[in-house]
C-alpha positions, 0 to 999 in steps of 0.5 A: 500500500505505501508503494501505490503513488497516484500520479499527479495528473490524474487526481482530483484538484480537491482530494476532499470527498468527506460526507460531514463534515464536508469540502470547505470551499477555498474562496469561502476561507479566503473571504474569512481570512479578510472579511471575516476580521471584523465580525470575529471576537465581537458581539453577537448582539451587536450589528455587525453579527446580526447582520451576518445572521440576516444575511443567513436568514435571507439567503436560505430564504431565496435558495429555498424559495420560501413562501410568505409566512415561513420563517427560517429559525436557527440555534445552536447545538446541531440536529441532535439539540433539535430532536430534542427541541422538536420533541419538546416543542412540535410533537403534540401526542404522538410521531410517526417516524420513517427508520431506514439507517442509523440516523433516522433511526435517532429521532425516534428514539428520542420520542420513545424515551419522551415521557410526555409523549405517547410510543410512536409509530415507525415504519422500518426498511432495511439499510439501503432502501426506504419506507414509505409513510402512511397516514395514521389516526392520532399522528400529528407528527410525521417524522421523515428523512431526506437523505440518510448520511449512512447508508446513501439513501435519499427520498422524496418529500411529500405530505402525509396527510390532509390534516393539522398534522406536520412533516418534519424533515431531517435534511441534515444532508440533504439540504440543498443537494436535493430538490426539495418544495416548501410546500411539501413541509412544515419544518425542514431542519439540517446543520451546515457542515455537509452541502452548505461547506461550514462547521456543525454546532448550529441548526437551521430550519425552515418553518411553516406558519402551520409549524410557528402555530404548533409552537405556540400552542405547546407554548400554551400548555403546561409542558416543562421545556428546558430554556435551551430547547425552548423554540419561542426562545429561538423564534423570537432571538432569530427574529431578531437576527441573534442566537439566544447563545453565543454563536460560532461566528466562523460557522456563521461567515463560512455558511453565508459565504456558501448561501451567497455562492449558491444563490449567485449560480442558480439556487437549488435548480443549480445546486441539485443539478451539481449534486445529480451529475456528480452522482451521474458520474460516479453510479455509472462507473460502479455500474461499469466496473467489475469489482464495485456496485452501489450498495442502493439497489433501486436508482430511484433510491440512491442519493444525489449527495452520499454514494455508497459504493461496494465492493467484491470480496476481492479488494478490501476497501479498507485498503483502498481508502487508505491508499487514496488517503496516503495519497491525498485523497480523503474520507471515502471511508464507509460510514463505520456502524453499517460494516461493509466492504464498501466506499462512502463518497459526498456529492455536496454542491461543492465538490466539482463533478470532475473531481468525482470522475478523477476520484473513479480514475484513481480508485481504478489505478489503485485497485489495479496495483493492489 
């Protein structure tokens, strides 16, 4: 393994293929390094921060094409904090959850364990295939995932049911590399560190007036909700262009800097169109090849923005990951809880499409000298 030495011409001009956190696009630290000088060591209550979280705010509001009456609310904590905001604060009685792989698996859990809640219903397929939801009497909660980051499954989003219900989607990864209508969901909720090229620790969601209801009505009650995950808290700060805590700034000025970018290239119609040629390239090698396949059996379940590609028992994976690594080529390792001898390779917006075709290129070469 230490002797294989890809050579120069072949590789990616950015070896990063990282499914979170992601490629940081050089321009954006660039632009941290100068611009970013006079919003770091400063207040976040101040204008010059509130002025970087408005221009988050309107940024997703443009990518996303947000109708009148939704609101883009942000915290800190990642999505991990928001399922448990989202169990405190948007689930009146009882989810249903859609469970397909290790993360979409974890929202459930957390309303399992809810002492205020009643046991949720979860529909169940196996690693590299989805469910399909279903309307269901006493659900006002249906719990989806846009794509999930280990298994390189994604779904499309679409209402459960006509009702006062909600559709929560966990676009973690999804955000942005796949199409997506707000009319489709009442909360769309991701952290920044995959298609949006920043680092984790904040959430972002996108609500639906029916979803700021629902806040205000749990708000009502007697439920006890912790301040930190408190979402009257965050709407009120994020209306305000703050976080109720201190924020990362960085993250902050690398996410904006990213919004800015894609909305200059054509919004989400731009973005979701990188991301499917990207995955184009990469889902007919391993088509191609003799010794890989995608893990997705169905193309129309295969994800645009995380790729899982197999291989035969011949090459150990394993060892090609490492080759490229030693090479310069990094995190195509698999996701390490679902065990196979296969490759996980990102497709966020970032990652040119001709880097994913050198990347083929150099796993062939690799595999070849192995």
């Amino acid at each position: 393994m230490a002797d294989i030495v890809i050579p120069e011409d072949i590789k990616p001009a950015d070896g990063r293929f990282g499914s979170g956190p992601s490629k940081v696009r050089p321009e954006q630290l660039a632009a941290l390094a100068s611009a970013g000088a006079s919003v770091m060591g400063t207040s976040h209550r101040q204008r010059p921060v509130k002025d970087l979280v408005r221009r988050v705010r309107e940024g997703l509001t443009s990518l996303f094409s947000l109708p009148e009456g939704y609101e883009v609310v942000l915290g800190n904590g990642g999505t991990t904090a928001f399922w448990d905001i989202a169990a405190f604060g948007l689930v009146r009685e009882r989810a249903q959850h859609l469970v397909f792989g290790e993360f979409s698996s974890k929202f459930a859990k957390v309303t399992r364990k809810a002492p205020w809640l009643s046991e949720p219903s979860v529909i169940e397929s196996e690693p590299g295939s989805h469910p399909t939801p279903r309307a269901e009497e006493g659900v006002d909660v249906y719990a989806l995932t846009h794509n999930e980051t280990s298994t390189g499954v994604a779904m499309p989003i679409k209402r459960v049911a006509d009702d006062d219900s909600l559709v929560l989607v966990d676009a973690t990864s999804g955000a942005a590399g796949l199409p997506v209508s707000a009319d489709e969901f009442d909360v769309y909720y991701f952290a920044p560190q995959k298609s949006f090229a920043s680092d984790g620790g904040l959430w972002l969601a996108l609500f639906s007036p029916k979803a700021l209801r629902r806040v205000e009505e749990i708000a009502a009650t007697d439920r006890y909700v912790p301040e930190f995950y408190n979402l009257p808290t965050a709407i009120d700060n994020s209306r305000k262009d703050q976080t109720y805590n201190t924020p990362a700034v960085a993250t902050l000025f690398l996410l904006a800097e990213q919004l800015d970018w894609m909305n200059e290239q054509g919004g989400l119609a731009w973005t979701t169109a990188r991301s499917a040629d990207s995955a184009q390239r990469l889902y007919t090698w391993a088509e191609k090849c003799s010794y890989a396949t995608p893990f997705v059996a169905d193309p129309a379940q295969r994800s645009n923005v995380v790729a899982t590609i197999d291989f035969a028992d011949s090459v150990d994976a394993a060892t090609v990951a490492k080759t490229l690594r030693a090479n310069g080529i990094v995190d195509t390792e698999p996701y390490r809880k679902l065990g196979r001898n296969q490759l996980r390779i990102a497709m966020y917006p970032a990652i040119d499409p001709a880097d994913i075709e050198a990347l083929t290129t150099c796993i062939d070469y690799v595999v070849e000298r192995l």
